[in-house]
C-alpha positions in Angstrom: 0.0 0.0 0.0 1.5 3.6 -0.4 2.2 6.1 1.7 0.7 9.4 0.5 1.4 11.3 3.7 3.7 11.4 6.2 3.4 13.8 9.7 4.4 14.4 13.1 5.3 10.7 12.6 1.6 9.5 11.2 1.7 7.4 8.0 -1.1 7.7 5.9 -1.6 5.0 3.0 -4.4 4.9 1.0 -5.5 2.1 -1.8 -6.8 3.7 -5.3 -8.2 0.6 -6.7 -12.4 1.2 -6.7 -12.8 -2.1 -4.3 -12.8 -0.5 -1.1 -16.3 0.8 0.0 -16.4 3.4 1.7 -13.9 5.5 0.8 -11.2 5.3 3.6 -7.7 5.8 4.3 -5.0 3.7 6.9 -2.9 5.7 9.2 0.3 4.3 11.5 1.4 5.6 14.4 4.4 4.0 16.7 3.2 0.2 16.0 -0.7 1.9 16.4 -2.9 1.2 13.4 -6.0 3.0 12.5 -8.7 3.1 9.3 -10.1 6.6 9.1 -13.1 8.0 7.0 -12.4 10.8 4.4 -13.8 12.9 7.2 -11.1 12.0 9.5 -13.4 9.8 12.0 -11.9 6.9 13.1 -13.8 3.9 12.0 -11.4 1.0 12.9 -8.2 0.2 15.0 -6.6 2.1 17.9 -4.4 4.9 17.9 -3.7 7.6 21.0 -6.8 10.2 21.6 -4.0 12.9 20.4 -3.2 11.5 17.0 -7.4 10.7 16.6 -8.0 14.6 17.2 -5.0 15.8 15.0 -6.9 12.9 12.4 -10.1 15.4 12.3 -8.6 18.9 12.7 -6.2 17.6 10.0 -9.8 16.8 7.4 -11.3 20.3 8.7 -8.0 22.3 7.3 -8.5 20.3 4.3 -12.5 21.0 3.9 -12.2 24.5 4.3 -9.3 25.1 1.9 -11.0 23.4 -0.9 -14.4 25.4 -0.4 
């Protein structure tokens, strides 16, 4: 899988195939693993409360620069 994204030492990989429904992306964290919604929600895994907040804020600084 590849890594699109790497932060404050978050991986984020993200398949572009069409099989995976819904749309979702996999984030590592120091041996944490986490599957997020494209609005940053966790929806699978574990990963420390800090790195699951900086997962949202991340998708609201996102949202607003594309409106």
């Amino acid at each position: 899988m590849p890594a699109i994204s790497m932060f404050y030492g978050i991986i984020i990989k993200m398949y572009n195939n069409g099989e995976h429904n819904p749309p979702h992306f996999h984030a590592s964290y120091q041996g944490y693993y986490a599957t997020f919604n494209l609005n940053g929600e966790l929806i699978e895994g574990d990963m420390p409360k800090r790195q699951i907040k900086f997962m949202g804020r991340l998708y609201n600084q996102l949202e607003q620069k594309i409106k």
